[in-house]
PDB file of N, CA, C and O in Angstrom, chain B, residues numbered from 101:
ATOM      1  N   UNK B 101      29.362  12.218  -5.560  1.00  0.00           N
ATOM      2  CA  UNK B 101      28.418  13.078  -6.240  1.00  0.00           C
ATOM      3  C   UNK B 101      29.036  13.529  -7.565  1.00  0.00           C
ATOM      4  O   UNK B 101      30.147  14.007  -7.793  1.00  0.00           O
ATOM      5  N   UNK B 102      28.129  13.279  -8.282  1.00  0.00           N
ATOM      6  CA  UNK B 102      29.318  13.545 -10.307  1.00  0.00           C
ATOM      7  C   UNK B 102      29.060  15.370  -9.993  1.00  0.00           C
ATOM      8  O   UNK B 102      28.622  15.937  -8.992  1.00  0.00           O
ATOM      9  N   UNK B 103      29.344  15.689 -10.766  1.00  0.00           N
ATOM     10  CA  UNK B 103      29.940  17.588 -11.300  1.00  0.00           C
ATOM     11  C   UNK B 103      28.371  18.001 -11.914  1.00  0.00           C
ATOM     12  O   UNK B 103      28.030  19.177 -12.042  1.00  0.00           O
ATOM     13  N   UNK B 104      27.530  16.902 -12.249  1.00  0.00           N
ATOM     14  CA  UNK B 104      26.296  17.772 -12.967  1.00  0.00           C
ATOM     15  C   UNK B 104      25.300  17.875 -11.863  1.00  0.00           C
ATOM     16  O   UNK B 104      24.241  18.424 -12.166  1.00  0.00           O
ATOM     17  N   UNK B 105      25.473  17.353 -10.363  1.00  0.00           N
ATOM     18  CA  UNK B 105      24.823  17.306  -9.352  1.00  0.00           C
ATOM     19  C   UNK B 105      25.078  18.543  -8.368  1.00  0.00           C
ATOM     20  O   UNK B 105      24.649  18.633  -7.218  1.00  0.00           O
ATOM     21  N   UNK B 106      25.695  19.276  -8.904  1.00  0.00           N
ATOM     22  CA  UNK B 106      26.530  20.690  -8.066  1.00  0.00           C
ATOM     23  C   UNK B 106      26.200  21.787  -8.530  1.00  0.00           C
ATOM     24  O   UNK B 106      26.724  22.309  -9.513  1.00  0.00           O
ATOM     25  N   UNK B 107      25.202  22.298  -7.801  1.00  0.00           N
ATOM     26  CA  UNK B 107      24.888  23.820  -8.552  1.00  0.00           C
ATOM     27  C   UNK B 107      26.012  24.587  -8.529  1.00  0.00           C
ATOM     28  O   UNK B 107      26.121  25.152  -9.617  1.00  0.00           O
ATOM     29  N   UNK B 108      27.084  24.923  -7.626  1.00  0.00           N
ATOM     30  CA  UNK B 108      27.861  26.052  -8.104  1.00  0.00           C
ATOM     31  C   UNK B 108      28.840  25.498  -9.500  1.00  0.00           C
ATOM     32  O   UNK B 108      29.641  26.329  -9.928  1.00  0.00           O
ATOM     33  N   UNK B 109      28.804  24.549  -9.988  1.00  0.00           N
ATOM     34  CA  UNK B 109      29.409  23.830 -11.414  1.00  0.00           C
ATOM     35  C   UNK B 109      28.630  24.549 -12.668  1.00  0.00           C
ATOM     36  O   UNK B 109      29.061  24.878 -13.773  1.00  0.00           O
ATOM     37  N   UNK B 110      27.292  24.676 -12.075  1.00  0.00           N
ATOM     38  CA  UNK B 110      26.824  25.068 -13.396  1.00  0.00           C
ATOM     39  C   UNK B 110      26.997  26.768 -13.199  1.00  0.00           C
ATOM     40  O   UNK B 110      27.029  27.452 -14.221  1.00  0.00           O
ATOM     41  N   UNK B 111      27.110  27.441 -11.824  1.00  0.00           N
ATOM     42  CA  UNK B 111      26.634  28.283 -12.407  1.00  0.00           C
ATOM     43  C   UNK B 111      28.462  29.522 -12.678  1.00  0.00           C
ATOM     44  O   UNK B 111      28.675  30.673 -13.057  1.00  0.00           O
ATOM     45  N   UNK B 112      29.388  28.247 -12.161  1.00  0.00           N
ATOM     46  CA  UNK B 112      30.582  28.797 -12.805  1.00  0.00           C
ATOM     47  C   UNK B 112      30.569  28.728 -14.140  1.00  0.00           C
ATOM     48  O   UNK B 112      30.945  29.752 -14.711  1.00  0.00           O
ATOM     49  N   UNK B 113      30.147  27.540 -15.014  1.00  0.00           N
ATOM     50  CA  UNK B 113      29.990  27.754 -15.924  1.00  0.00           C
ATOM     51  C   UNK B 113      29.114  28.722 -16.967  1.00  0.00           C
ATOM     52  O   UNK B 113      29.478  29.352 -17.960  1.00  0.00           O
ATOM     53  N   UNK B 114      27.723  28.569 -16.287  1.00  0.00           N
ATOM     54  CA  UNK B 114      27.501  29.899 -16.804  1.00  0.00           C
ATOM     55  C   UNK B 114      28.157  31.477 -16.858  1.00  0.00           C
ATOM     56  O   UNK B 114      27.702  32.371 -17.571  1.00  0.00           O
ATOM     57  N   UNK B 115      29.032  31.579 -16.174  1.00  0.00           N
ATOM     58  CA  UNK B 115      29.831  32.699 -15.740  1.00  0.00           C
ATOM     59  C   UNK B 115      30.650  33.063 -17.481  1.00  0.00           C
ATOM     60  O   UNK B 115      30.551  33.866 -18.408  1.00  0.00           O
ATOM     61  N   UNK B 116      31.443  31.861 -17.075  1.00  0.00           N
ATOM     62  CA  UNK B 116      32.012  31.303 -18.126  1.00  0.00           C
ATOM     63  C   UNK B 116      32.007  31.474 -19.386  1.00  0.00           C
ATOM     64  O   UNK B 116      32.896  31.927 -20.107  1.00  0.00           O
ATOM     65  N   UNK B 117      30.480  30.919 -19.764  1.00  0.00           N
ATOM     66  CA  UNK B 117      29.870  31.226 -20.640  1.00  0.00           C
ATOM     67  C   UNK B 117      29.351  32.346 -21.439  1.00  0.00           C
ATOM     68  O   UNK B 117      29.102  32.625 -22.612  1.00  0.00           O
ATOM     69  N   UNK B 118      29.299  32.923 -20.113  1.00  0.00           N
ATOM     70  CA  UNK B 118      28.761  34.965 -20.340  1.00  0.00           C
ATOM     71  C   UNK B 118      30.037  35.631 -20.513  1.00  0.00           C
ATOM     72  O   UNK B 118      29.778  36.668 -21.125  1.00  0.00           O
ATOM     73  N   UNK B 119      31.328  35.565 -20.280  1.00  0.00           N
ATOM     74  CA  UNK B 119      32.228  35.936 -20.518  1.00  0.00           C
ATOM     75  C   UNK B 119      32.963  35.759 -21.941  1.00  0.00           C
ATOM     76  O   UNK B 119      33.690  36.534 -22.562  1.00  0.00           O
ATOM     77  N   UNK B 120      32.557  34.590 -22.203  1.00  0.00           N
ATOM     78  CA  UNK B 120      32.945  33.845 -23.662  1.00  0.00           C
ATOM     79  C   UNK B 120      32.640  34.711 -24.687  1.00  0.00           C
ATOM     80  O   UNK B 120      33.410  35.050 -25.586  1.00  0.00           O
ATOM     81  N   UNK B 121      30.859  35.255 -24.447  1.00  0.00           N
ATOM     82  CA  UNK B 121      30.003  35.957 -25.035  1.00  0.00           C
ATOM     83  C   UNK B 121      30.659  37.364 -25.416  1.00  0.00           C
ATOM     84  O   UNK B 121      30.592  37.936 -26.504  1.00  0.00           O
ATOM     85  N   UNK B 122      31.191  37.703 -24.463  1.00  0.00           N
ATOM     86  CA  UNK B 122      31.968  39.023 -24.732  1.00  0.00           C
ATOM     87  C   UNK B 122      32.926  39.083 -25.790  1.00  0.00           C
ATOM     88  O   UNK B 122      33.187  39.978 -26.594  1.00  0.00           O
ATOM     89  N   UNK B 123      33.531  37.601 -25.567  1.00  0.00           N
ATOM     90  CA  UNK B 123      34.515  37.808 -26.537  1.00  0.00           C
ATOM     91  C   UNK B 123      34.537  37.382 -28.000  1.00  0.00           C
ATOM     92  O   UNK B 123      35.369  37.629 -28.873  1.00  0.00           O
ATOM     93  N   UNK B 124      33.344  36.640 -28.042  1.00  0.00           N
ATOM     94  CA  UNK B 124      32.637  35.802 -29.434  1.00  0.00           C
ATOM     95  C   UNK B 124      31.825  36.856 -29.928  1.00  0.00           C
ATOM     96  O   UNK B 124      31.396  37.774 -29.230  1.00  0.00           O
ATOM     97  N   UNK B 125      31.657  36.735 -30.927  1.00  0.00           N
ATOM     98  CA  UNK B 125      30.417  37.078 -31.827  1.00  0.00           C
ATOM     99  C   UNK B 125      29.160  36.056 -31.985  1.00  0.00           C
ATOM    100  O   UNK B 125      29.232  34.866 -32.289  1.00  0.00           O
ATOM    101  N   UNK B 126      28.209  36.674 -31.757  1.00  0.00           N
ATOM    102  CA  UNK B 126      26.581  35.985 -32.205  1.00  0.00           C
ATOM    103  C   UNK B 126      26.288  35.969 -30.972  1.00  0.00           C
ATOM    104  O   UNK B 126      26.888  36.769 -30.255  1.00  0.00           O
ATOM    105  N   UNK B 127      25.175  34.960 -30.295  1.00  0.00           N
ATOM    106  CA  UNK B 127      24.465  35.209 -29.028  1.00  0.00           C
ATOM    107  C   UNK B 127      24.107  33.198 -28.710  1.00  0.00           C
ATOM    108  O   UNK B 127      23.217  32.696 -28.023  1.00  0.00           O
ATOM    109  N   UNK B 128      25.296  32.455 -29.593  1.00  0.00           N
ATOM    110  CA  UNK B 128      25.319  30.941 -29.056  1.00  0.00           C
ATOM    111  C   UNK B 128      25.706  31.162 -27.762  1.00  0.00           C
ATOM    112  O   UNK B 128      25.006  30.615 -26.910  1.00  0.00           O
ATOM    113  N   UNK B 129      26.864  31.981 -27.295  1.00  0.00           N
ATOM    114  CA  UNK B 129      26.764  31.220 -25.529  1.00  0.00           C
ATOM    115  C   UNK B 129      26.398  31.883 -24.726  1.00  0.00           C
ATOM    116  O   UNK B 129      26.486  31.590 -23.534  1.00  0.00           O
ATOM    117  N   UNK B 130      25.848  33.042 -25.207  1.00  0.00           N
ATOM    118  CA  UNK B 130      24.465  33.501 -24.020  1.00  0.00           C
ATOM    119  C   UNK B 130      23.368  32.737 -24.147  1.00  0.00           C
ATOM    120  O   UNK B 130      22.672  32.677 -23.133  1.00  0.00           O
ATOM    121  N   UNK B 131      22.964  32.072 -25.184  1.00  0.00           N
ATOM    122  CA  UNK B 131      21.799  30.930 -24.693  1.00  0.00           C
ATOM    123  C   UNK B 131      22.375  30.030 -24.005  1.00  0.00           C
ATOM    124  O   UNK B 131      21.854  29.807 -22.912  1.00  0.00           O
ATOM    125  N   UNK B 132      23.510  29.284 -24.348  1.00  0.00           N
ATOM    126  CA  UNK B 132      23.926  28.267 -23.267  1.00  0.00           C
ATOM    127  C   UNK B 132      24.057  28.463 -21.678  1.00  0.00           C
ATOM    128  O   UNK B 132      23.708  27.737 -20.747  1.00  0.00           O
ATOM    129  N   UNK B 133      24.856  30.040 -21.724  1.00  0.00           N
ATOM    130  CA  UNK B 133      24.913  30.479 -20.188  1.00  0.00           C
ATOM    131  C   UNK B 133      23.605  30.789 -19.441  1.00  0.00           C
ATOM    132  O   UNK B 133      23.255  30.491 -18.299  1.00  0.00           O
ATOM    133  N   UNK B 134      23.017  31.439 -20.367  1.00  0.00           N
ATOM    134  CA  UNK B 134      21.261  31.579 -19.344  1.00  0.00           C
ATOM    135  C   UNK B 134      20.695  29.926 -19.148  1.00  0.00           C
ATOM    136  O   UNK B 134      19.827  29.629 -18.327  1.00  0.00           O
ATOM    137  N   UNK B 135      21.323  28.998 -20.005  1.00  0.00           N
ATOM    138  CA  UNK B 135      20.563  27.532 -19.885  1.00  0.00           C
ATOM    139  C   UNK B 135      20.885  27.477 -18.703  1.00  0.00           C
ATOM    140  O   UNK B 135      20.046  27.496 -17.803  1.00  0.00           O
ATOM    141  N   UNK B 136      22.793  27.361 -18.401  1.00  0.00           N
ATOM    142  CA  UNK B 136      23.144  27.230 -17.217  1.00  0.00           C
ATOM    143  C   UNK B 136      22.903  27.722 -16.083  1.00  0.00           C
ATOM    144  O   UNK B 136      23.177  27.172 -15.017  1.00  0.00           O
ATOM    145  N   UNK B 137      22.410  28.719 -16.207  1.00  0.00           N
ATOM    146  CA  UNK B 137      22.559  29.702 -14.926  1.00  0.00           C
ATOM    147  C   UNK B 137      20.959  29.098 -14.035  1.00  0.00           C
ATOM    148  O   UNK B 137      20.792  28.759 -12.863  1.00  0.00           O
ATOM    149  N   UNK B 138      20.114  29.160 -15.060  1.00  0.00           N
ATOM    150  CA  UNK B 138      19.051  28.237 -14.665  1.00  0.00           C
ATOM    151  C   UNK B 138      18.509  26.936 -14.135  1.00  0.00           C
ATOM    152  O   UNK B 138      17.484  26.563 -13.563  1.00  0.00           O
ATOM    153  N   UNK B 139      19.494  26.469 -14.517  1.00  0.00           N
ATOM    154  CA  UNK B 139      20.291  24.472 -14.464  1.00  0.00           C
ATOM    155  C   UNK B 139      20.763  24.875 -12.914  1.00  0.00           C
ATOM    156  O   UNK B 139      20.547  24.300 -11.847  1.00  0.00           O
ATOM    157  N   UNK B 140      21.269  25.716 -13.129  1.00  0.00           N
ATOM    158  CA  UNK B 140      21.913  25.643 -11.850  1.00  0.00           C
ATOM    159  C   UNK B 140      21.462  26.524 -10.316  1.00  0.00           C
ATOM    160  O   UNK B 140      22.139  26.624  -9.292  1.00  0.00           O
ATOM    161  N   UNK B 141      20.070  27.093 -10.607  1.00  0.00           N
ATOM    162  CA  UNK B 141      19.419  27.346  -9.762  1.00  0.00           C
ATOM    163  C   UNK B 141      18.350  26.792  -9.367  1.00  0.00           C
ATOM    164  O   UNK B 141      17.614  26.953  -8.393  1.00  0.00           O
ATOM    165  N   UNK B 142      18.360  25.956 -10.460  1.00  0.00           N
ATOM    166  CA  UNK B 142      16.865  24.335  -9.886  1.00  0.00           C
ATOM    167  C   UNK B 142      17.883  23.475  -9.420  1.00  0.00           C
ATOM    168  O   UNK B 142      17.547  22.631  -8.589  1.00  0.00           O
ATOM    169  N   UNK B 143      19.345  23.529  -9.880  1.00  0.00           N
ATOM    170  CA  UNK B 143      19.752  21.948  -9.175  1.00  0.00           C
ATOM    171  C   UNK B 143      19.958  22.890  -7.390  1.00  0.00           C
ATOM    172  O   UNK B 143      19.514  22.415  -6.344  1.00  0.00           O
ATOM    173  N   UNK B 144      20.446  23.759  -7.451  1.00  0.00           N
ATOM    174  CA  UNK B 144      20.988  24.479  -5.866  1.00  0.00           C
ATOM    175  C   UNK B 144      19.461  24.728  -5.373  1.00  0.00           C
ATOM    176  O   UNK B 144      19.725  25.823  -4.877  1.00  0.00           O
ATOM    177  N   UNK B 145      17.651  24.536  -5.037  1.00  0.00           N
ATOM    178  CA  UNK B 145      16.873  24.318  -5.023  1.00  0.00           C
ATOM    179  C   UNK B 145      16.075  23.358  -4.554  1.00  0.00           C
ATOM    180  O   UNK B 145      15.075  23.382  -3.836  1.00  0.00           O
ATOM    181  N   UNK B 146      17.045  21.993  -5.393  1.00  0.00           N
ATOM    182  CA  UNK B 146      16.854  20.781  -5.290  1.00  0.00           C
ATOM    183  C   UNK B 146      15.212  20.187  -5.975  1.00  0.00           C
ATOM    184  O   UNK B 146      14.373  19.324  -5.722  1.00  0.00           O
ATOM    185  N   UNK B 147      15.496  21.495  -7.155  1.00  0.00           N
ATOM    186  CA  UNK B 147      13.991  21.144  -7.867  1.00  0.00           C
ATOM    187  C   UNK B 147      14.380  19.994  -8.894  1.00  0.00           C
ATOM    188  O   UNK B 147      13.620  19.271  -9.538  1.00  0.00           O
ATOM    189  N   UNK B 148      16.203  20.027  -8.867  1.00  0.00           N
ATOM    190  CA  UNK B 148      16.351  18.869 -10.061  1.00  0.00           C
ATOM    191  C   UNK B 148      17.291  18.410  -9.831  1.00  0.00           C
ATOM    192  O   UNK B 148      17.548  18.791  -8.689  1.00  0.00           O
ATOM    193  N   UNK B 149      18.495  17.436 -10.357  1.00  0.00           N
ATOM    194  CA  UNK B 149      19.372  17.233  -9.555  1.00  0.00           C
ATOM    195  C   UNK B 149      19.239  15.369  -9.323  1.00  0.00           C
ATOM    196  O   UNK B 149      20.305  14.958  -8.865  1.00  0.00           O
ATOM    197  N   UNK B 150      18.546  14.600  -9.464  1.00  0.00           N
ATOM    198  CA  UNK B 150      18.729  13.371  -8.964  1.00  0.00           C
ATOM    199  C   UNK B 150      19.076  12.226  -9.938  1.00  0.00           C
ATOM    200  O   UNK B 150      19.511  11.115  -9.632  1.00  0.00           O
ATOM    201  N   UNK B 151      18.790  12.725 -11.221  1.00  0.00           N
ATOM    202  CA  UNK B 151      19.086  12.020 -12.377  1.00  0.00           C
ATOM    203  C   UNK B 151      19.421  13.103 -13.648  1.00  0.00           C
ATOM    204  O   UNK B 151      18.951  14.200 -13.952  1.00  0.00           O
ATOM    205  N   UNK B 152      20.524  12.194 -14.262  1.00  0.00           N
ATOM    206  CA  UNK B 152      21.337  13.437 -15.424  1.00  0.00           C
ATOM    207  C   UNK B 152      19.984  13.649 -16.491  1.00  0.00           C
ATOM    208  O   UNK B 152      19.784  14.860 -16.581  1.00  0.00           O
ATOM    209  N   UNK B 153      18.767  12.690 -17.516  1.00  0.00           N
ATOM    210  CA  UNK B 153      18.112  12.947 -18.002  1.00  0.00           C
ATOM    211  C   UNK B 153      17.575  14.377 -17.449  1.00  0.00           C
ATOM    212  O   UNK B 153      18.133  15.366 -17.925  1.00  0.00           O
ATOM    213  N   UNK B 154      16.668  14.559 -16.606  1.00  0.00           N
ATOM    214  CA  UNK B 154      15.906  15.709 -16.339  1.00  0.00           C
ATOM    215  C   UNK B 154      16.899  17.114 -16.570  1.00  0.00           C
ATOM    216  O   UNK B 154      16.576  18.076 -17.267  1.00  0.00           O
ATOM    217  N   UNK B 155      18.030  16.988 -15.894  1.00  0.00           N
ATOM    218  CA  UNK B 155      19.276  17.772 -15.925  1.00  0.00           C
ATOM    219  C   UNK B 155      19.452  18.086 -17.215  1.00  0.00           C
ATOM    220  O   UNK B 155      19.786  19.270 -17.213  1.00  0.00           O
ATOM    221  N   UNK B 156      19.424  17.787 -18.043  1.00  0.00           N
ATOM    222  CA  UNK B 156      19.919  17.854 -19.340  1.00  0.00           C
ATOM    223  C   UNK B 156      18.970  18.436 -20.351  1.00  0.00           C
ATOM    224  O   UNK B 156      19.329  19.270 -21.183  1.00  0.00           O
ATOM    225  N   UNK B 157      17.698  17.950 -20.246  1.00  0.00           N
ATOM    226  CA  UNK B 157      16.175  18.381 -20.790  1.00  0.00           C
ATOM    227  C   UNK B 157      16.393  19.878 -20.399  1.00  0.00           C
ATOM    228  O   UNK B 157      16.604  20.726 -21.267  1.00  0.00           O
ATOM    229  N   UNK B 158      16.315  20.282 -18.605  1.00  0.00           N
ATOM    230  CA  UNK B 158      16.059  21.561 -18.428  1.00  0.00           C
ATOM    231  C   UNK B 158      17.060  22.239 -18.798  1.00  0.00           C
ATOM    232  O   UNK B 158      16.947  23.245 -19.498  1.00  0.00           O
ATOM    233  N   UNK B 159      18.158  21.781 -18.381  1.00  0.00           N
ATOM    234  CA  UNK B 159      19.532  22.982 -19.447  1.00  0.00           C
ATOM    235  C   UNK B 159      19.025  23.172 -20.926  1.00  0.00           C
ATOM    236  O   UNK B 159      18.665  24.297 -21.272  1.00  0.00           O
ATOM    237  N   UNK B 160      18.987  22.265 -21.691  1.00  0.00           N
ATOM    238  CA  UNK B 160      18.546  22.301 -23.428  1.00  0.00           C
ATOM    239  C   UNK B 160      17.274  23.219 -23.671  1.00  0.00           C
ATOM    240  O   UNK B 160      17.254  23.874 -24.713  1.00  0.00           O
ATOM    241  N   UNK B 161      16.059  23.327 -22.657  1.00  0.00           N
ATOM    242  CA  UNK B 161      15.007  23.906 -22.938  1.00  0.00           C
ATOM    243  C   UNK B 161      15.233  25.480 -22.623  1.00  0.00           C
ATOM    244  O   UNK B 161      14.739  26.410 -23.261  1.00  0.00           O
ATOM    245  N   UNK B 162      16.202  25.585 -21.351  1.00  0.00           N
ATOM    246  CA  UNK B 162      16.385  26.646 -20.798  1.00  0.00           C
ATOM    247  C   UNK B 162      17.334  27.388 -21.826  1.00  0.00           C
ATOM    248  O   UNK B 162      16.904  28.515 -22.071  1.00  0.00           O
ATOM    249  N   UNK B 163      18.580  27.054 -22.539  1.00  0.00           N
ATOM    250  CA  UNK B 163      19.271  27.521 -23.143  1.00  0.00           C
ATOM    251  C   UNK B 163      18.655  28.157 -24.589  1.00  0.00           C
ATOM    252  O   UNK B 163      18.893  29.289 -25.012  1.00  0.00           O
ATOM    253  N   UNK B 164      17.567  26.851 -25.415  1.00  0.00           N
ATOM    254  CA  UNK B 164      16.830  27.116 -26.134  1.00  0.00           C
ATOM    255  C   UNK B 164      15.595  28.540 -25.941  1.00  0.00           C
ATOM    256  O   UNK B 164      15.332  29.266 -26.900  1.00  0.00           O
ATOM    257  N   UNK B 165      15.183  28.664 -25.051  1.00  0.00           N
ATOM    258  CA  UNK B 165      14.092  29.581 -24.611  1.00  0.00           C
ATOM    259  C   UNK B 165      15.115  31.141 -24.619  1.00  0.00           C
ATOM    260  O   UNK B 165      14.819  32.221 -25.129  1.00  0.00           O
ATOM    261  N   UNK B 166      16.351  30.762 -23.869  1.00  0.00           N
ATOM    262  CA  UNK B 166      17.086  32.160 -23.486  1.00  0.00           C
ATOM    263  C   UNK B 166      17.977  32.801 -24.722  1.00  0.00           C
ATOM    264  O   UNK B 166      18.154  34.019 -24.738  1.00  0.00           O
ATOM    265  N   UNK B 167      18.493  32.026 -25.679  1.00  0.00           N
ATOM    266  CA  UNK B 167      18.601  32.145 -27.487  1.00  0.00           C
ATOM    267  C   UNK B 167      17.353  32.685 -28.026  1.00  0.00           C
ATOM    268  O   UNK B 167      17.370  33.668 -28.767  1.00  0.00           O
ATOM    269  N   UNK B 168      16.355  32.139 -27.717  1.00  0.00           N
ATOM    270  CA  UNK B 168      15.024  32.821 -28.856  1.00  0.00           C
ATOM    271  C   UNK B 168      15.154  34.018 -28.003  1.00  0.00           C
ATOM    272  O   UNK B 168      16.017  34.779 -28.442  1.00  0.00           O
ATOM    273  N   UNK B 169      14.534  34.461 -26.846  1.00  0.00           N
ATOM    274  CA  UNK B 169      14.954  35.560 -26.233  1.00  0.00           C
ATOM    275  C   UNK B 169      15.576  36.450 -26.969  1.00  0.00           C
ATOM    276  O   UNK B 169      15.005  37.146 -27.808  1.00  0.00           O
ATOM    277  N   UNK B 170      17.001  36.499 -26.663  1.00  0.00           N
ATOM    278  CA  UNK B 170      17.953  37.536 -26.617  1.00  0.00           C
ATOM    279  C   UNK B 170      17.883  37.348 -28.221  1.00  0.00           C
ATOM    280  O   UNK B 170      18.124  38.512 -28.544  1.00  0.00           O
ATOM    281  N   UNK B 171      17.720  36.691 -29.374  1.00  0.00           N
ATOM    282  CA  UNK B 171      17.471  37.327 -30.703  1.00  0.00           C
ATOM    283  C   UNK B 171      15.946  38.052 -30.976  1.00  0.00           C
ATOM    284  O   UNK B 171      15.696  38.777 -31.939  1.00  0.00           O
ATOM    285  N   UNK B 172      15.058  37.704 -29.970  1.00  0.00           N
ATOM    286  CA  UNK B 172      14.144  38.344 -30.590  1.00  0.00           C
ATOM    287  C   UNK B 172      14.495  39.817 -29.981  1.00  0.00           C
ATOM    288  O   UNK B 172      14.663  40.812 -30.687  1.00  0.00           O
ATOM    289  N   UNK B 173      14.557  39.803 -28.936  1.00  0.00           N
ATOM    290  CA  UNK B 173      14.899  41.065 -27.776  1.00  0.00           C
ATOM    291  C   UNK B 173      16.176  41.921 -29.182  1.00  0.00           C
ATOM    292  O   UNK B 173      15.763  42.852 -29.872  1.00  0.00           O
ATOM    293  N   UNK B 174      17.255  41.514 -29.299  1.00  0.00           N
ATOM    294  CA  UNK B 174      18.473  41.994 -29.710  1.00  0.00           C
ATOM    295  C   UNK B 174      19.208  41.796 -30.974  1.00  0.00           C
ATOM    296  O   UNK B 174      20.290  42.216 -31.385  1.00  0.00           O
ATOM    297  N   UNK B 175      18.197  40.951 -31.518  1.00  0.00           N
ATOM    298  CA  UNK B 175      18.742  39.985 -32.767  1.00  0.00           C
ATOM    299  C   UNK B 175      19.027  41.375 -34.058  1.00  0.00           C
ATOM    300  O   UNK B 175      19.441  42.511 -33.824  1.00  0.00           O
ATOM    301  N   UNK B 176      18.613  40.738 -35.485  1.00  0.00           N
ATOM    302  CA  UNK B 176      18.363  41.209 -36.758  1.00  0.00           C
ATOM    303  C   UNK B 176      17.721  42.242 -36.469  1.00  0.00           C
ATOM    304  O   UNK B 176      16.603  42.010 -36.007  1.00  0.00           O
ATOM    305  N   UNK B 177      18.058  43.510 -36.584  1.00  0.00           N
ATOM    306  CA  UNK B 177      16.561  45.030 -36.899  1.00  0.00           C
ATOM    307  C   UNK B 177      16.246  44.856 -38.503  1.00  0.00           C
ATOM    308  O   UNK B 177      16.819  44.265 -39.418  1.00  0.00           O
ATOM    309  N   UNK B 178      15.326  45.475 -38.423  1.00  0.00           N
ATOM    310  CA  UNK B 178      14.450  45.244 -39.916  1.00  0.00           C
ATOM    311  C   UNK B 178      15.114  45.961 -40.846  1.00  0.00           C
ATOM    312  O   UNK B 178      15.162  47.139 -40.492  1.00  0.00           O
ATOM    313  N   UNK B 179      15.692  45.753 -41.968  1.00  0.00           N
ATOM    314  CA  UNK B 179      16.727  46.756 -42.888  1.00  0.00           C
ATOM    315  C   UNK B 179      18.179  46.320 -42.193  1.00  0.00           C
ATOM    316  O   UNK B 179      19.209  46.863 -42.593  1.00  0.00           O
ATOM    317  N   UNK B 180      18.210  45.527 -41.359  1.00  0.00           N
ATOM    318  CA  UNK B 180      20.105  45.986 -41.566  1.00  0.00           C
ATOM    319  C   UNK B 180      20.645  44.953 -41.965  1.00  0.00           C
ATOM    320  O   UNK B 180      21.862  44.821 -41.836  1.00  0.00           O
ATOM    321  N   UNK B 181      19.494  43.503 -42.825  1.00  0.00           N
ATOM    322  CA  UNK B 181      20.220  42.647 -43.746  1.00  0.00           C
ATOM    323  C   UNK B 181      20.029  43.004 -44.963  1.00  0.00           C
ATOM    324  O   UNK B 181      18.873  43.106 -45.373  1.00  0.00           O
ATOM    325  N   UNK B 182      21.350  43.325 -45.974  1.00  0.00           N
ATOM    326  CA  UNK B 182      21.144  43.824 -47.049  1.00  0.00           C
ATOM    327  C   UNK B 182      20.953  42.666 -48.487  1.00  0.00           C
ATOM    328  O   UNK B 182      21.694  41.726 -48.774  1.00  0.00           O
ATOM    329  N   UNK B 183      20.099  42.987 -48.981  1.00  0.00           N
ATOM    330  CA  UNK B 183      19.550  41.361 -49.861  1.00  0.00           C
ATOM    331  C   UNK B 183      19.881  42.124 -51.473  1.00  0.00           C
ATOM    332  O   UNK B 183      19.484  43.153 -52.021  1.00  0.00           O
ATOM    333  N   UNK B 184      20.928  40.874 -51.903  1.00  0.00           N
ATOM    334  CA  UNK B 184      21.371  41.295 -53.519  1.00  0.00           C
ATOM    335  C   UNK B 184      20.230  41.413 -54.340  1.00  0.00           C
ATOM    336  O   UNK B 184      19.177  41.527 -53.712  1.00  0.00           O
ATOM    337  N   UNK B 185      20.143  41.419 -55.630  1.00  0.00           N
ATOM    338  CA  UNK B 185      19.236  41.364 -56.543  1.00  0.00           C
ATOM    339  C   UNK B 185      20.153  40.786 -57.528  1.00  0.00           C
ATOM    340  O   UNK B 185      20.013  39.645 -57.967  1.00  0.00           O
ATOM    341  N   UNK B 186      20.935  41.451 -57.814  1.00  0.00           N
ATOM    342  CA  UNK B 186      22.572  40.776 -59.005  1.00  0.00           C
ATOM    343  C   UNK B 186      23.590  41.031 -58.227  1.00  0.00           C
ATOM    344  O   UNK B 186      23.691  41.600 -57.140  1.00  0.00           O
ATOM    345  N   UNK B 187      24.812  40.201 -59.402  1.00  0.00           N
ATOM    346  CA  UNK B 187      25.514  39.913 -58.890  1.00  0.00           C
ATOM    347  C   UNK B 187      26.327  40.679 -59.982  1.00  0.00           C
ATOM    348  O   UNK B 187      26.137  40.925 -61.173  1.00  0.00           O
ATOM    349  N   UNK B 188      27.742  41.075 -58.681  1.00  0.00           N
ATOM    350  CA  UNK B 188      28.731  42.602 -59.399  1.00  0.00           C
ATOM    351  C   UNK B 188      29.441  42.142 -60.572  1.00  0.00           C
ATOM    352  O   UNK B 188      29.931  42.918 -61.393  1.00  0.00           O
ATOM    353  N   UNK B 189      29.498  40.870 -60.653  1.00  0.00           N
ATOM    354  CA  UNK B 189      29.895  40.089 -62.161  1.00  0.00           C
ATOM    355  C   UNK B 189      29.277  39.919 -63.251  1.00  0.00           C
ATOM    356  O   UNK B 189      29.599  39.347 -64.292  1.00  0.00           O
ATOM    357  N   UNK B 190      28.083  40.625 -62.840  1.00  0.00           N
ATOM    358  CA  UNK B 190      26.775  40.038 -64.209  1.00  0.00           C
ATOM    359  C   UNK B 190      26.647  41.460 -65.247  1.00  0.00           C
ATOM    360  O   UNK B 190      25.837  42.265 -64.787  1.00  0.00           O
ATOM    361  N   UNK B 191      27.298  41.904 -66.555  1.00  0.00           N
ATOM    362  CA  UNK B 191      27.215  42.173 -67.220  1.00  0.00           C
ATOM    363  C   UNK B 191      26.523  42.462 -68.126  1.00  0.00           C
ATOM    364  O   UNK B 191      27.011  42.957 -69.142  1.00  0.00           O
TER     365      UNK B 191
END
């Protein structure tokens, strides 16, 4: 049985992943870890799991969906990107 057929693989990795998060800046591997964590409760399910294509689609869609998420949820607030007009060299 390969490692992408094992739900507790993915969802150590998602662990993983959420921990990473703590220590990174931005919100790349909390989309990956919610991909995983998801990946890995359809493969432990047995909703997916029999071929790596499908496996791979639902991690990518899942990770993608859980990124838009957590920036729309947590992202940019309105005003706290500050936009130049000039530049401190322009005379």
């Amino acid at each position: 049985m390969a490692l992408w057929q094992v739900w507790w693989v993915w969802l150590v990795a998602a662990a993983a992943l959420g921990i990473a998060e703590t220590l990174l800046p931005g919100f790349v591997a909390f989309g990956f870890a919610g991909g995983a964590a998801v990946t890995g409760v359809l493969v432990w399910t047995g909703l997916i799991g029999a071929t790596l294509g499908p496996v791979l689609l639902v991690f990518a869609l899942a990770s993608l969906v859980t990124w838009a998420l957590a920036r729309r949820l947590m992202g940019v607030r309105r005003g706290q990107v500050k936009r130049w007009d000039r530049d401190i060299n322009e005379n």
